[in-house]
C-alpha positions in Angstrom: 92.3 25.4 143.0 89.2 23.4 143.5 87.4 21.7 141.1 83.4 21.6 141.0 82.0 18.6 140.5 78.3 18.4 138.6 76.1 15.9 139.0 76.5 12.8 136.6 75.1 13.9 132.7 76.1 17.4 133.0 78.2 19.2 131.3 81.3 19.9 133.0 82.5 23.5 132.4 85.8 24.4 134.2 84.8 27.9 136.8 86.5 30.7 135.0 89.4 31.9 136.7 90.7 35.7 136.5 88.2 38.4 137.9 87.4 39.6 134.5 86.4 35.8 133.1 84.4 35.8 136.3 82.9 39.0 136.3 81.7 38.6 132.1 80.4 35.0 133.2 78.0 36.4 135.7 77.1 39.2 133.3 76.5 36.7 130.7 74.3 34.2 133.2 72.4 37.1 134.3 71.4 37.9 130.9 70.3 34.3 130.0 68.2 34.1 132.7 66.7 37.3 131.9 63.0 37.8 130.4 62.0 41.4 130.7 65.3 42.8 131.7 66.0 41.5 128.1 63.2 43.6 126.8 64.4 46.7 128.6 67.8 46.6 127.7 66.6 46.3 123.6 64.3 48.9 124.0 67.4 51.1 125.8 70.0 50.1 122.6 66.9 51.1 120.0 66.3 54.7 121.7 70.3 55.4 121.9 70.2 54.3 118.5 68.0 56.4 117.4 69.1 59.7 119.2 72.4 59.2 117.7 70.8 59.2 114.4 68.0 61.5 114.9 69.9 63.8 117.1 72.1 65.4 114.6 69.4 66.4 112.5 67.2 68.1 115.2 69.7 69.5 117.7 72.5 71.5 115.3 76.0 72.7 116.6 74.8 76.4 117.6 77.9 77.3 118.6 79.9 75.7 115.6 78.1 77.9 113.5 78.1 81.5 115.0 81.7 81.2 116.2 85.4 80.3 114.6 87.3 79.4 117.2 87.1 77.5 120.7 88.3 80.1 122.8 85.4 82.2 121.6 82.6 79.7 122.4 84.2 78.9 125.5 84.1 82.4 126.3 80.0 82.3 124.9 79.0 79.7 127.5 81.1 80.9 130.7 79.2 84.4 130.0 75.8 82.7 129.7 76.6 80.6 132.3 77.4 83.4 134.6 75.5 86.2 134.4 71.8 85.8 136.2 68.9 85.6 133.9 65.8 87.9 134.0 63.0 85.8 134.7 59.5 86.9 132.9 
């Protein structure tokens, strides 16, 4: 193994050494040095966030409702999904 050597005053951080300690360290760099990737990824987390709350109120389980079992909302779908639609 070799060891890095930083310059004198430095703090001297031993290089992480399986791929997954190396692979979440340059994840974690990358995001440090980040300024409007930062941004992005917050704004991301806050609309997920909000669909997953949001989202159960405005899009209801259609198929939960007007049918008992699995079997006949799987049969449901493959029927919609195969049949062609008539286009206005």
């Amino acid at each position: 193994m070799r060891v890095l050597r930083s310059p004198p005053g430095a703090d001297e951080v031993a290089p992480p050494t399986s791929l997954l300690s190396r692979a979440v360290s340059m994840y974690v760099d990358g995001f440090r040095s980040m300024r409007l990737g930062r941004t992005l990824w917050a704004l991301l987390v806050l609309k997920l966030a909000a669909f997953a709350v949001i989202g159960h109120r405005y899009f209801p389980d259609v198929l939960h409702a007007q049918f008992d079992s699995d079997e006949a909302r799987a049969e449901h779908v493959l029927k919609r999904l195969s049949t062609p639609q008539e286009t206005p």
